[in-house]
PDB file of N, CA, C and O in Angstrom:
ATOM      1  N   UNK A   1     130.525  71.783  84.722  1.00  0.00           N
ATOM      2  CA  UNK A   1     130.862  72.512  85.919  1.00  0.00           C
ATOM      3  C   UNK A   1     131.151  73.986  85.601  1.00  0.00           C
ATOM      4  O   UNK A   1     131.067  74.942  86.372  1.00  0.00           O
ATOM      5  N   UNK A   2     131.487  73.977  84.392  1.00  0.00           N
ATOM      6  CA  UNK A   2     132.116  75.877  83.843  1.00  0.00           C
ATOM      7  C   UNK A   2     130.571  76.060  83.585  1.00  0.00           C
ATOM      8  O   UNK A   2     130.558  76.967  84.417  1.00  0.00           O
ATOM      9  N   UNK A   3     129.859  76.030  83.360  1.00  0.00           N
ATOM     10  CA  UNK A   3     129.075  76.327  82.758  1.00  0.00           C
ATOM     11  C   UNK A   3     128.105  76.465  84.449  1.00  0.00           C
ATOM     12  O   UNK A   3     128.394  77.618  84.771  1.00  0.00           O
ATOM     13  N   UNK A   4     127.358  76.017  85.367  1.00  0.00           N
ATOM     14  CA  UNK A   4     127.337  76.021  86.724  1.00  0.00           C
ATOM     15  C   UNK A   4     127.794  77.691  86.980  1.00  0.00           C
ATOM     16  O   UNK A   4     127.083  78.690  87.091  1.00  0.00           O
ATOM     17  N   UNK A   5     129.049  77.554  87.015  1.00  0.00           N
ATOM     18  CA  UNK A   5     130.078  78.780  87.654  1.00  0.00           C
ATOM     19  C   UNK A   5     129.794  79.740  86.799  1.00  0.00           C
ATOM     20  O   UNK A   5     129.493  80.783  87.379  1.00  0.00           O
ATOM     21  N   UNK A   6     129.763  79.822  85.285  1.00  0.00           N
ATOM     22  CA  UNK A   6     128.964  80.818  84.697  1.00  0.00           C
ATOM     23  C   UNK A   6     128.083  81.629  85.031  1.00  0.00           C
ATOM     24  O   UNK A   6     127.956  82.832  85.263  1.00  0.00           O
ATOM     25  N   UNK A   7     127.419  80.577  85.002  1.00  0.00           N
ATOM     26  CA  UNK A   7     125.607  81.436  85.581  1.00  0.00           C
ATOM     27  C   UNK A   7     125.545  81.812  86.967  1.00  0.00           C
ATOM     28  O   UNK A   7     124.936  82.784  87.414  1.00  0.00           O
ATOM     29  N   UNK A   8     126.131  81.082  87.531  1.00  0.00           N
ATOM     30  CA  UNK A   8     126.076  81.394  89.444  1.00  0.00           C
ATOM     31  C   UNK A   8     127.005  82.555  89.499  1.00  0.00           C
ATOM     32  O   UNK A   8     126.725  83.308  90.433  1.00  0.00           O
ATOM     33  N   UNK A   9     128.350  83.052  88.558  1.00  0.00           N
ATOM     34  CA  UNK A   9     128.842  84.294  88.400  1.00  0.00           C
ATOM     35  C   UNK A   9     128.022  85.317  87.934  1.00  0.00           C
ATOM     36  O   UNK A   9     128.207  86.404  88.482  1.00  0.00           O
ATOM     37  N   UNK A  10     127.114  85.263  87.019  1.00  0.00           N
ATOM     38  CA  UNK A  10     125.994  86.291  86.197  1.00  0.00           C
ATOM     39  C   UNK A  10     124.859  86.520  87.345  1.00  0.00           C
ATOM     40  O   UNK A  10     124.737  87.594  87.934  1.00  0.00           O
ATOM     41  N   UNK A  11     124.262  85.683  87.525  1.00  0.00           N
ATOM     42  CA  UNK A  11     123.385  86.288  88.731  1.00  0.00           C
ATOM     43  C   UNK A  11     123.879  86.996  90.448  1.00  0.00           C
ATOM     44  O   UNK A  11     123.279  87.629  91.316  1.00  0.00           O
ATOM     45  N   UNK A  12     124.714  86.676  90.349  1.00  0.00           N
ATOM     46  CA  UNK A  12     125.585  87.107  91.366  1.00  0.00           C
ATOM     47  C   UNK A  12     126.108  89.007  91.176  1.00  0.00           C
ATOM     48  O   UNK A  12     125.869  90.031  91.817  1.00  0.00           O
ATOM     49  N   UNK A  13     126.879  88.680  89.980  1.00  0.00           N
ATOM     50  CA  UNK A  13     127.171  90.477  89.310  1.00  0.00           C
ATOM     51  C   UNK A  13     125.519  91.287  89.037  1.00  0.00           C
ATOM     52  O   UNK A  13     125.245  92.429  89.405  1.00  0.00           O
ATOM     53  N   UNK A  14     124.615  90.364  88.329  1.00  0.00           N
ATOM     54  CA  UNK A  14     123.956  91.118  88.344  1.00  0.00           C
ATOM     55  C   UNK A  14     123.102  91.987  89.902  1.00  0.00           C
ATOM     56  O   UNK A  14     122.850  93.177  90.090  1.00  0.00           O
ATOM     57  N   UNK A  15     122.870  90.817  90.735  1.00  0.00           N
ATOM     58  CA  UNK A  15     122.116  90.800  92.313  1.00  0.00           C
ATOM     59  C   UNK A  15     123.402  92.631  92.899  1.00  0.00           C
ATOM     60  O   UNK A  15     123.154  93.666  93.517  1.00  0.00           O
ATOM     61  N   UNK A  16     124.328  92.207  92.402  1.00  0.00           N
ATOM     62  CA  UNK A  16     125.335  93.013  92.855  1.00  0.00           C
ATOM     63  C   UNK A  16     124.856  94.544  92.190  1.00  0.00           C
ATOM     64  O   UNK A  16     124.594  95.618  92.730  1.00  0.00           O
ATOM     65  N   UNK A  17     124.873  94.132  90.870  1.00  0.00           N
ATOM     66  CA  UNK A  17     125.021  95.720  90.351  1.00  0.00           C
ATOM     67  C   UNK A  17     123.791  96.350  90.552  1.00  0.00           C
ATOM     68  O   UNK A  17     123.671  97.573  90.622  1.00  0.00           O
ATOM     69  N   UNK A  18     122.618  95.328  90.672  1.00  0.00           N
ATOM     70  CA  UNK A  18     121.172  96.034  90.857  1.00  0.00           C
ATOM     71  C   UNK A  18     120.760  96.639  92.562  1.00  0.00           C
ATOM     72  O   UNK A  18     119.913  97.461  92.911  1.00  0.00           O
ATOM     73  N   UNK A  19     121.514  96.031  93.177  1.00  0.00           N
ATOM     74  CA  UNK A  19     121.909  96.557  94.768  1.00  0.00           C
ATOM     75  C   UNK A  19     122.178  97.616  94.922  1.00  0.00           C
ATOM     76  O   UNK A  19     121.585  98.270  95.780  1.00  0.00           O
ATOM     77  N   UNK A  20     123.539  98.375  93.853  1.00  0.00           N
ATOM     78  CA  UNK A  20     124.490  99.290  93.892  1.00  0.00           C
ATOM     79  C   UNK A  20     123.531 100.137  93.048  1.00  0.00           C
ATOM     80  O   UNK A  20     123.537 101.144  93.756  1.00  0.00           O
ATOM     81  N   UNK A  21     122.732 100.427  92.059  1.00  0.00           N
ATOM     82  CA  UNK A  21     122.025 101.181  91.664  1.00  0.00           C
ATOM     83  C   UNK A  21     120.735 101.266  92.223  1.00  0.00           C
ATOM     84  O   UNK A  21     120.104 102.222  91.771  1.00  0.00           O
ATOM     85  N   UNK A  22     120.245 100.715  92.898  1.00  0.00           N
ATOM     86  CA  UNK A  22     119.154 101.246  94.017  1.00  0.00           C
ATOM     87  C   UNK A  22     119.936 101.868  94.668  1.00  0.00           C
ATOM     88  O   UNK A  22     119.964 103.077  94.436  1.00  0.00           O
ATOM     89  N   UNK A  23     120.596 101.484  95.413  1.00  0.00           N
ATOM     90  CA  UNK A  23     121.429 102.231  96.411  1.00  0.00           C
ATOM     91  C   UNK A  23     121.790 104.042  95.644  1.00  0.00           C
ATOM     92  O   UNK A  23     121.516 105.048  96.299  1.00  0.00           O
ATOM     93  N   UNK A  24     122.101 104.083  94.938  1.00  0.00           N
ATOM     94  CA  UNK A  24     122.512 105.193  94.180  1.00  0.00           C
ATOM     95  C   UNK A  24     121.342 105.825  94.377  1.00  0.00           C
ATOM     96  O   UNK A  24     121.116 106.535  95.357  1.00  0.00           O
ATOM     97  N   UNK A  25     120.570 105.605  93.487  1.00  0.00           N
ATOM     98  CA  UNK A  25     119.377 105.835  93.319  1.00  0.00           C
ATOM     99  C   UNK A  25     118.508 106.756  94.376  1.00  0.00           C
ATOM    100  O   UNK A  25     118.065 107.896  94.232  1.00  0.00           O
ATOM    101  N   UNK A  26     118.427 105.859  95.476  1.00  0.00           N
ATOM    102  CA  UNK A  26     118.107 106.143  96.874  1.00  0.00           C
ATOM    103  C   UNK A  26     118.445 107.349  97.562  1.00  0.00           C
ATOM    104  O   UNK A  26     117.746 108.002  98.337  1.00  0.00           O
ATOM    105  N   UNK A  27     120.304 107.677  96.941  1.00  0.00           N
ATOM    106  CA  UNK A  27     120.271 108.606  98.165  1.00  0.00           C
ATOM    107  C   UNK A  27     120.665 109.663  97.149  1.00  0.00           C
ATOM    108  O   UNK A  27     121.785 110.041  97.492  1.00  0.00           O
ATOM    109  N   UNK A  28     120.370 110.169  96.314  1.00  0.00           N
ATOM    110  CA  UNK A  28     120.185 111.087  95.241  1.00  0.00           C
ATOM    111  C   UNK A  28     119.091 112.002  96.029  1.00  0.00           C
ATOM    112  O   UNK A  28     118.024 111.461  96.318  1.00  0.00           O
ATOM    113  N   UNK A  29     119.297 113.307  96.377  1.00  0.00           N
ATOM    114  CA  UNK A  29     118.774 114.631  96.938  1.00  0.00           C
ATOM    115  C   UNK A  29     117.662 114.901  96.070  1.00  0.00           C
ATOM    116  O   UNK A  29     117.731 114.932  94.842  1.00  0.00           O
ATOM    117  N   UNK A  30     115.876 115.238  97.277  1.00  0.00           N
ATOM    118  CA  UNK A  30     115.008 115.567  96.089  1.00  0.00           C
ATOM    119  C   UNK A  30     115.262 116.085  95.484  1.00  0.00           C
ATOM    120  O   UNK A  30     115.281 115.495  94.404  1.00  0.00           O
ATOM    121  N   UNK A  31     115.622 117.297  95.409  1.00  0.00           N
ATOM    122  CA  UNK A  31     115.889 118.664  94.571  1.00  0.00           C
ATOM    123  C   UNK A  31     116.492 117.523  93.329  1.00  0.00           C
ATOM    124  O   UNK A  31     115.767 117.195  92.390  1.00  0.00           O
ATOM    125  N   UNK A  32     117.698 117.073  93.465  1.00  0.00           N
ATOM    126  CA  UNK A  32     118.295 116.400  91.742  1.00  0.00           C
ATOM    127  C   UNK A  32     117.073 115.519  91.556  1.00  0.00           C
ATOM    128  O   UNK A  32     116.561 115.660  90.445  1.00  0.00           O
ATOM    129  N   UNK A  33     116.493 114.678  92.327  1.00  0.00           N
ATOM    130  CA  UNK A  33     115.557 113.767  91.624  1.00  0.00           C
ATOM    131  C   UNK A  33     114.547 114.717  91.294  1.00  0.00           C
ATOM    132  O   UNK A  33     113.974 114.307  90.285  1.00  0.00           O
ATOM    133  N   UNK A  34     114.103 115.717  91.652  1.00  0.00           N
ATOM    134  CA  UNK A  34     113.188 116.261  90.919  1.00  0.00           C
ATOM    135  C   UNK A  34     113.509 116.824  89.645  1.00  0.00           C
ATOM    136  O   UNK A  34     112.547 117.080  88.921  1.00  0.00           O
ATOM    137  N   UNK A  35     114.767 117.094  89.178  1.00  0.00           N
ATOM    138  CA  UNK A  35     115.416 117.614  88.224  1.00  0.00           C
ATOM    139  C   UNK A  35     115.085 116.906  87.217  1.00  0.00           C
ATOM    140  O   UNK A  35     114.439 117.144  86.197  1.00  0.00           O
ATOM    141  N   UNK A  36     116.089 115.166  88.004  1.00  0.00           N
ATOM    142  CA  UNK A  36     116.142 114.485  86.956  1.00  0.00           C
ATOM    143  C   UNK A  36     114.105 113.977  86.018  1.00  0.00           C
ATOM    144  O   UNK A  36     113.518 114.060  84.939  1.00  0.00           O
ATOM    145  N   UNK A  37     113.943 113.602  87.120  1.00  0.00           N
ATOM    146  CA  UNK A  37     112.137 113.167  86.506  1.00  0.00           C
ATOM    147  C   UNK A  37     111.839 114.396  85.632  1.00  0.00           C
ATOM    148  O   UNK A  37     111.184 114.101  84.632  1.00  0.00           O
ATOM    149  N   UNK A  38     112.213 115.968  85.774  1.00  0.00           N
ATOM    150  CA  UNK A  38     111.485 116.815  84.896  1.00  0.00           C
ATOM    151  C   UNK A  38     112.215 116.655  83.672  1.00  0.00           C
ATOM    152  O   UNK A  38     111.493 116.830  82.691  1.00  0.00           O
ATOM    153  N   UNK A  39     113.346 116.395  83.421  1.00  0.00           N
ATOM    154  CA  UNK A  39     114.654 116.566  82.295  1.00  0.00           C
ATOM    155  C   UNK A  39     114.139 114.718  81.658  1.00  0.00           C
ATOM    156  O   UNK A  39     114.251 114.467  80.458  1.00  0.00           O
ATOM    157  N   UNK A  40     113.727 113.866  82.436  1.00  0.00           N
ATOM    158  CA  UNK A  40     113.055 112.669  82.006  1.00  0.00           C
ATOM    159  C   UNK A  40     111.750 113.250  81.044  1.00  0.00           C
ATOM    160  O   UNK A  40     111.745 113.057  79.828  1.00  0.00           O
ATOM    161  N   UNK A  41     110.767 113.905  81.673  1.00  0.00           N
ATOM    162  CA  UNK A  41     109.621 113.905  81.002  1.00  0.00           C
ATOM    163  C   UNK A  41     109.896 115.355  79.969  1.00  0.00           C
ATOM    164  O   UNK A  41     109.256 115.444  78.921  1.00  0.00           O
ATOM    165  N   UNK A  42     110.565 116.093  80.237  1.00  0.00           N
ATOM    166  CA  UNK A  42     110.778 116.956  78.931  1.00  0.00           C
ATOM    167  C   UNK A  42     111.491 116.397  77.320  1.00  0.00           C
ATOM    168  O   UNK A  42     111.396 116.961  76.230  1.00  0.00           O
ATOM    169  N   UNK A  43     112.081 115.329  77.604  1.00  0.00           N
ATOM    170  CA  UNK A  43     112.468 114.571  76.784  1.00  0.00           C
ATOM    171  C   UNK A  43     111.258 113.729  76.103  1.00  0.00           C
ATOM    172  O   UNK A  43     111.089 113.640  74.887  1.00  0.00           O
ATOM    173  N   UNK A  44     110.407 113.096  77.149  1.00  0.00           N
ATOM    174  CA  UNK A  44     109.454 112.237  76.709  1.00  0.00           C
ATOM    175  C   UNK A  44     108.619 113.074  75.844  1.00  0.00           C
ATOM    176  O   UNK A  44     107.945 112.657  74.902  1.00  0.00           O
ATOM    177  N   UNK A  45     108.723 114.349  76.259  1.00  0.00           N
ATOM    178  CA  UNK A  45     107.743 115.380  75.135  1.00  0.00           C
ATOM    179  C   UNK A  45     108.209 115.892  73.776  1.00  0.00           C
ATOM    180  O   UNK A  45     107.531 116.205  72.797  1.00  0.00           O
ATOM    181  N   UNK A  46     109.374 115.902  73.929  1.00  0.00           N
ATOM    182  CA  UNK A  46     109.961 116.108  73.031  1.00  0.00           C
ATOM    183  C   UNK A  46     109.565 115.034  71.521  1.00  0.00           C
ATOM    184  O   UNK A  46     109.271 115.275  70.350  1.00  0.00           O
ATOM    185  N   UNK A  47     109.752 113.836  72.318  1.00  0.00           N
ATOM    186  CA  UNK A  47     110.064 112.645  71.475  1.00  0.00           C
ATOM    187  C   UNK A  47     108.381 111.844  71.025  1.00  0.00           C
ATOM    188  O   UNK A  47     108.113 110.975  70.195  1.00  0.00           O
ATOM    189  N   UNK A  48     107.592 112.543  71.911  1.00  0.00           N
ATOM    190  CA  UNK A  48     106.448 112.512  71.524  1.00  0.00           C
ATOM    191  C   UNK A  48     105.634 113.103  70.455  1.00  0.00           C
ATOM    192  O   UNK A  48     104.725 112.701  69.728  1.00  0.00           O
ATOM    193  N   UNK A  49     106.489 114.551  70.668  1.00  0.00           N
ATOM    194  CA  UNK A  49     106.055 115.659  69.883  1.00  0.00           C
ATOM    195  C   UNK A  49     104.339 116.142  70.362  1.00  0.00           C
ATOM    196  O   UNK A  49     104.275 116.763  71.423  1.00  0.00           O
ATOM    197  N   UNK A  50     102.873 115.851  69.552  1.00  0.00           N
ATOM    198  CA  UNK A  50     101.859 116.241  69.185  1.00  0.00           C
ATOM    199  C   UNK A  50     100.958 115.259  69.916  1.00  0.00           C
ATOM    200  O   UNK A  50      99.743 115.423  70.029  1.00  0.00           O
ATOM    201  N   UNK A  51     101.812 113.959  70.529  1.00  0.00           N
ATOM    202  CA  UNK A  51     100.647 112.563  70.931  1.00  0.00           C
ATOM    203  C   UNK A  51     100.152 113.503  71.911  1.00  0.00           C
ATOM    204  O   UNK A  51     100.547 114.540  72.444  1.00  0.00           O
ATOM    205  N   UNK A  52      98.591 112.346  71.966  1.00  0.00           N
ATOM    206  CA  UNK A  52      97.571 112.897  72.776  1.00  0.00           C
ATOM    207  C   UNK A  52      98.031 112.780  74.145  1.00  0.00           C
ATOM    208  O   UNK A  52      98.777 111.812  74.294  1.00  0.00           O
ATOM    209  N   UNK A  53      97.782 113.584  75.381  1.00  0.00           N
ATOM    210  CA  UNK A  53      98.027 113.633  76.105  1.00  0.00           C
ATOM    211  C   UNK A  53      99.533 114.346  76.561  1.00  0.00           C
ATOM    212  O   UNK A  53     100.017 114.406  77.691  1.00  0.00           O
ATOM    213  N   UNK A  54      99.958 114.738  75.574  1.00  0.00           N
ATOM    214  CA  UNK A  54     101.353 115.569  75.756  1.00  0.00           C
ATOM    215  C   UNK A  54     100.938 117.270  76.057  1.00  0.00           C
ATOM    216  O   UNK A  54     101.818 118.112  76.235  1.00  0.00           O
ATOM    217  N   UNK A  55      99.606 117.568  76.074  1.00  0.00           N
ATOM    218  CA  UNK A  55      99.445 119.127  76.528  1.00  0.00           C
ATOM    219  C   UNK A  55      99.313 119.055  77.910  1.00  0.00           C
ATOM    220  O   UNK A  55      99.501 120.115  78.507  1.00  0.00           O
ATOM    221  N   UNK A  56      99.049 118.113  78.541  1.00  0.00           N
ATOM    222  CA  UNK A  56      98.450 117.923  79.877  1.00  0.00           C
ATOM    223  C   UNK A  56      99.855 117.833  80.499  1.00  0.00           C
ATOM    224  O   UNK A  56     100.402 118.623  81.268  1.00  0.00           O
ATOM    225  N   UNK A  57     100.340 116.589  79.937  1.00  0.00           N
ATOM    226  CA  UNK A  57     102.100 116.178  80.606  1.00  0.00           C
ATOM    227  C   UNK A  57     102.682 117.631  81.045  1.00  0.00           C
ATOM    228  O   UNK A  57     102.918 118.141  82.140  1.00  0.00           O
ATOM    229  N   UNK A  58     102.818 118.108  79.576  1.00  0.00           N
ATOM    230  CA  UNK A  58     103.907 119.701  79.451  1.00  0.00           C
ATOM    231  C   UNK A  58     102.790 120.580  80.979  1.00  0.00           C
ATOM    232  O   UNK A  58     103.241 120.567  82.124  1.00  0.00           O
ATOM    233  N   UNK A  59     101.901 121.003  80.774  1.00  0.00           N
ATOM    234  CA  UNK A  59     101.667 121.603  81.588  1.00  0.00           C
ATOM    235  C   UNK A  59     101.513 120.999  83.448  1.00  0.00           C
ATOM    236  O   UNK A  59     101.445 121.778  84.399  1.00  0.00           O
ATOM    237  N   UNK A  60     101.488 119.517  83.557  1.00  0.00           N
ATOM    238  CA  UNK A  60     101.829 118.778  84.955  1.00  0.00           C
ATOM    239  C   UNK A  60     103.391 119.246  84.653  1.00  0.00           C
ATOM    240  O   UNK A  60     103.722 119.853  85.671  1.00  0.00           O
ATOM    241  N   UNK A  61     104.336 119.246  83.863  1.00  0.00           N
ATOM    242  CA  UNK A  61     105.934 119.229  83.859  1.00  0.00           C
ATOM    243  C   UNK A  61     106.150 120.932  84.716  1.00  0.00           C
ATOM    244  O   UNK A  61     106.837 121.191  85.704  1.00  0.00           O
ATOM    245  N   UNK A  62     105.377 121.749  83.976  1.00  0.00           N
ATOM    246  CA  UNK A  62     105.333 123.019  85.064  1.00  0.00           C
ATOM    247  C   UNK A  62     105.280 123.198  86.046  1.00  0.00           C
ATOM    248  O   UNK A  62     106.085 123.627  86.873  1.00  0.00           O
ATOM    249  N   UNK A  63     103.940 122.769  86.091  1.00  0.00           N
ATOM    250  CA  UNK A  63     103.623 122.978  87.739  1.00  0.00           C
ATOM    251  C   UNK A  63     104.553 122.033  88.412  1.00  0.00           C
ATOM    252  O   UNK A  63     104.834 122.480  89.524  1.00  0.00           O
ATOM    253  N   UNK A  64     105.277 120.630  88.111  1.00  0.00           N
ATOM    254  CA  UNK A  64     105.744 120.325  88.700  1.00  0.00           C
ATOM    255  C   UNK A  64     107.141 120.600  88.919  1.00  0.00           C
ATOM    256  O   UNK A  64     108.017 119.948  89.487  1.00  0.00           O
ATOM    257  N   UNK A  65     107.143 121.589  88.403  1.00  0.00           N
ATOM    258  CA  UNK A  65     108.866 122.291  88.273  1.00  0.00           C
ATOM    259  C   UNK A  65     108.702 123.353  89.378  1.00  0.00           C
ATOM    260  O   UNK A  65     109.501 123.442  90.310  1.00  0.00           O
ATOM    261  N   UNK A  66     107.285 124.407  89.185  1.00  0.00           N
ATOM    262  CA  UNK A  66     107.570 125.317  90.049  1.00  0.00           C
ATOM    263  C   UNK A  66     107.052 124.696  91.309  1.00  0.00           C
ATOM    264  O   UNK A  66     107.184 125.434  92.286  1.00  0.00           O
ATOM    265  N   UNK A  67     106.593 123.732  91.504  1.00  0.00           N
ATOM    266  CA  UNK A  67     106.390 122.932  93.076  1.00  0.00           C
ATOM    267  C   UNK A  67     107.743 122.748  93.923  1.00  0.00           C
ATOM    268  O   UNK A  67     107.962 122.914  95.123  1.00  0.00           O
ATOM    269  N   UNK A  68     108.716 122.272  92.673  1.00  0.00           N
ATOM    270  CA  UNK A  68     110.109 121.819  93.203  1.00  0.00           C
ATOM    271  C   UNK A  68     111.092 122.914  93.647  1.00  0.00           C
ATOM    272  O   UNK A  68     111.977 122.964  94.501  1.00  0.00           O
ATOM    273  N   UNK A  69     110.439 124.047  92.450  1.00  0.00           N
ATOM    274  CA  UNK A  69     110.843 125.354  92.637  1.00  0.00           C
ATOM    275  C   UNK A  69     111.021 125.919  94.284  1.00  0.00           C
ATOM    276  O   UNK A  69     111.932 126.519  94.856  1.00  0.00           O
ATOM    277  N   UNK A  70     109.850 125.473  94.670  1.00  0.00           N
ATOM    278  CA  UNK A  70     109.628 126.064  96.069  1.00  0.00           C
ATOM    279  C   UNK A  70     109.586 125.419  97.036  1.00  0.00           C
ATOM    280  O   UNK A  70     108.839 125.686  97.977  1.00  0.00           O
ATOM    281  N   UNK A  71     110.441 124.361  96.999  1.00  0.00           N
ATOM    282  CA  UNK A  71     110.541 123.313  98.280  1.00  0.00           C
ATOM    283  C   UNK A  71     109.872 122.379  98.348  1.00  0.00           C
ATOM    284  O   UNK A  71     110.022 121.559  99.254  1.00  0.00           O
ATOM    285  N   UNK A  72     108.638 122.212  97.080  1.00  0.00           N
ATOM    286  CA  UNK A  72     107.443 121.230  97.719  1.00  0.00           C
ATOM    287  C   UNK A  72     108.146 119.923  96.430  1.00  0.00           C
ATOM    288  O   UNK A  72     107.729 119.664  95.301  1.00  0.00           O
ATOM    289  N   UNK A  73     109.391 119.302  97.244  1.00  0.00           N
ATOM    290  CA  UNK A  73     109.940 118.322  96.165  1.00  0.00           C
ATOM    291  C   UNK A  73     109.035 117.116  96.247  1.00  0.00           C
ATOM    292  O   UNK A  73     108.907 116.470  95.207  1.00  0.00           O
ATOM    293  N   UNK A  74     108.269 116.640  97.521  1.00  0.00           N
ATOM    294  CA  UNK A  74     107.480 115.431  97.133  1.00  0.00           C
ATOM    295  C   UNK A  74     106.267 115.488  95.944  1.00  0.00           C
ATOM    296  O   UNK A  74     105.997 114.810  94.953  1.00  0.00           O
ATOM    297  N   UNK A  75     105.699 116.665  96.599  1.00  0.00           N
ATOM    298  CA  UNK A  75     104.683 117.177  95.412  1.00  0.00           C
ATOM    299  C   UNK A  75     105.165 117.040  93.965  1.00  0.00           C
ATOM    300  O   UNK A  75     104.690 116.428  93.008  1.00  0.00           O
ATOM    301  N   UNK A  76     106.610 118.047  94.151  1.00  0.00           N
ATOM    302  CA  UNK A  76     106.948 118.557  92.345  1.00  0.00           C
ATOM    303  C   UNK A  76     106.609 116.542  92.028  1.00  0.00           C
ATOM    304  O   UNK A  76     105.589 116.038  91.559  1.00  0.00           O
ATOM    305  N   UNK A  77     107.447 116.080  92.336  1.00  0.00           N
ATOM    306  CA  UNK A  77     108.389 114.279  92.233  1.00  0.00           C
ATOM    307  C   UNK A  77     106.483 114.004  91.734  1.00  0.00           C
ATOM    308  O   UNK A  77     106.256 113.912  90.527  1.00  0.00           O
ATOM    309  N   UNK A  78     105.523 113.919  92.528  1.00  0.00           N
ATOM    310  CA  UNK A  78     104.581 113.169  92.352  1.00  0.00           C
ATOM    311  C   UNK A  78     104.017 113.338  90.877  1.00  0.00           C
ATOM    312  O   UNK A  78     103.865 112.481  90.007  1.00  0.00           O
ATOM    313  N   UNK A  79     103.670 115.120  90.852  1.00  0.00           N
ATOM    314  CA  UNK A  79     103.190 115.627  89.433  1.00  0.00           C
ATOM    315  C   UNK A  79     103.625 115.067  88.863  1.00  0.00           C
ATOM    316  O   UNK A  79     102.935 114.138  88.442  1.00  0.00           O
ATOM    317  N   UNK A  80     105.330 115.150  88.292  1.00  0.00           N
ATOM    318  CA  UNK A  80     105.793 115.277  87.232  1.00  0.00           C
ATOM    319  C   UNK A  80     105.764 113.677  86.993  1.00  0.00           C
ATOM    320  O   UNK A  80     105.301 113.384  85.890  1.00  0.00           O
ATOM    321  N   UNK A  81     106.206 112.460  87.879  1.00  0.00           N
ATOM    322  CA  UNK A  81     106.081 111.376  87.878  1.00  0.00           C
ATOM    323  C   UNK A  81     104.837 110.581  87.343  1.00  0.00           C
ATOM    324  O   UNK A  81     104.857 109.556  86.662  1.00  0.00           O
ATOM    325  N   UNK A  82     103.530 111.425  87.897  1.00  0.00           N
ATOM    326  CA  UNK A  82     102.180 111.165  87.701  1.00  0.00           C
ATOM    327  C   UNK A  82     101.883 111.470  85.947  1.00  0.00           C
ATOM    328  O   UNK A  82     101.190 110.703  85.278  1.00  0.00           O
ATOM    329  N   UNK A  83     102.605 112.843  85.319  1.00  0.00           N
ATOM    330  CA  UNK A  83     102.441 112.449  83.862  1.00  0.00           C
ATOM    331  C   UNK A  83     103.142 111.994  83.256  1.00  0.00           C
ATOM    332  O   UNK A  83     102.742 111.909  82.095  1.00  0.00           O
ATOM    333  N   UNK A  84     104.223 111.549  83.440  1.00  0.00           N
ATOM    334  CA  UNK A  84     105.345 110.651  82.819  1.00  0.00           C
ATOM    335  C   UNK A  84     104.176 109.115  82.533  1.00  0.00           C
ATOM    336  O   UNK A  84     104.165 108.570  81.430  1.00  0.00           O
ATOM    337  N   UNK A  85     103.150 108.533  83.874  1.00  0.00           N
ATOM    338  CA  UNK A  85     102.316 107.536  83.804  1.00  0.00           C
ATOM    339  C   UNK A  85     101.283 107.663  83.003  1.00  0.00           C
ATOM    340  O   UNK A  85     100.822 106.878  82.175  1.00  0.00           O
ATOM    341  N   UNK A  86     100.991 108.610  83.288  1.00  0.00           N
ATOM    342  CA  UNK A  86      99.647 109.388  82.138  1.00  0.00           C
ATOM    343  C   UNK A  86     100.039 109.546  80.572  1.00  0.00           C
ATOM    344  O   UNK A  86      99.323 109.754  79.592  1.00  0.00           O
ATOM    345  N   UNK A  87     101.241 109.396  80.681  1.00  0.00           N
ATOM    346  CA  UNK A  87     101.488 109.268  79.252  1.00  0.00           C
ATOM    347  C   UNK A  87     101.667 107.740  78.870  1.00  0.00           C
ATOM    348  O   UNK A  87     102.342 107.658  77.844  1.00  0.00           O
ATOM    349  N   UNK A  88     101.440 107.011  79.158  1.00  0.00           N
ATOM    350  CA  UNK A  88     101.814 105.136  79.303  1.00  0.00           C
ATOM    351  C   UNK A  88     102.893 104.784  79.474  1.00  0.00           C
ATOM    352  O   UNK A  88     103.013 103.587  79.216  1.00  0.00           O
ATOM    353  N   UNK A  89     104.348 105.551  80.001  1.00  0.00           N
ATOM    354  CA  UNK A  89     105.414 105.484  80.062  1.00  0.00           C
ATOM    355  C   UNK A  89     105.882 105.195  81.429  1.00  0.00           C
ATOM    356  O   UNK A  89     105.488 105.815  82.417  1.00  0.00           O
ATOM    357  N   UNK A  90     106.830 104.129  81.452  1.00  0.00           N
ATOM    358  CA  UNK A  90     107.300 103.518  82.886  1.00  0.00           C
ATOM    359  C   UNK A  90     108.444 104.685  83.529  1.00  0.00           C
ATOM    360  O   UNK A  90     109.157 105.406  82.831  1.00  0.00           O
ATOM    361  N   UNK A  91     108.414 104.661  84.918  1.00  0.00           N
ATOM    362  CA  UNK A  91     108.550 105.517  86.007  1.00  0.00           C
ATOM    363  C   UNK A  91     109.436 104.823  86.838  1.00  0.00           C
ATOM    364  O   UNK A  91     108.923 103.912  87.489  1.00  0.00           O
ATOM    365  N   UNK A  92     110.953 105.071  87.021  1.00  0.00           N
ATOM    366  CA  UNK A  92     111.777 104.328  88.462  1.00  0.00           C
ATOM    367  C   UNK A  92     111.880 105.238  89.396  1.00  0.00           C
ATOM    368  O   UNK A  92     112.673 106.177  89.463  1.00  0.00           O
ATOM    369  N   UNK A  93     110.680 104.784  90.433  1.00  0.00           N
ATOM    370  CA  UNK A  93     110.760 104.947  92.056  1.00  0.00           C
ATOM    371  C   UNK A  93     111.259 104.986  92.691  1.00  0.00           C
ATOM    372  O   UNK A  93     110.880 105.675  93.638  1.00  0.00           O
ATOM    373  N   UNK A  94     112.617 104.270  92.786  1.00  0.00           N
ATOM    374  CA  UNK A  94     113.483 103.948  93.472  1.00  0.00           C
ATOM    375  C   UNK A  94     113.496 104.776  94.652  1.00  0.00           C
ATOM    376  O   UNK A  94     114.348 104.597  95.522  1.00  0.00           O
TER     377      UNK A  94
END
């Protein structure tokens, strides 16, 4: 029976905490989510260094900075999101 209540407690916290971080997630202002995805993929370049496809990323990371730069946050969000994928690297949508 402890063991029952265990697991029906674990999926429960988890259903909970994964609720509460979409939720977060969600209502995070383009402007910061565009931040955050560029400060995401400047890292990914970093840590990439020279791999193929990291000249293309860095230069989508631009343009998608100065997109965000100027109000166009769905755009910047798409670019910069779009080479984060282009690099084979997973992307939260949220």
């Amino acid at each position: 029976m402890k063991i029952k209540f265990l697991i029906a407690s674990a999926a429960l916290g988890m259903a909970l905490s994964t609720g509460a971080m979409a939720a977060v997630i969600s209502n995070v202002p383009p402007n910061n989510r565009c931040t955050l995805y560029a400060q995401d993929l400047s890292w990914d370049l970093q840590i990439l260094g020279k791999a193929p496809g990291t000249d293309a990323a860095s230069a989508s990371l631009a343009q998608g900075q100065d997109e965000c730069a100027h109000g166009k946050y769905d755009e910047g969000i798409a670019t910069i999101t779009g080479a984060v994928k282009a690099l084979g690297l997973p992307v939260n949508e949220h």
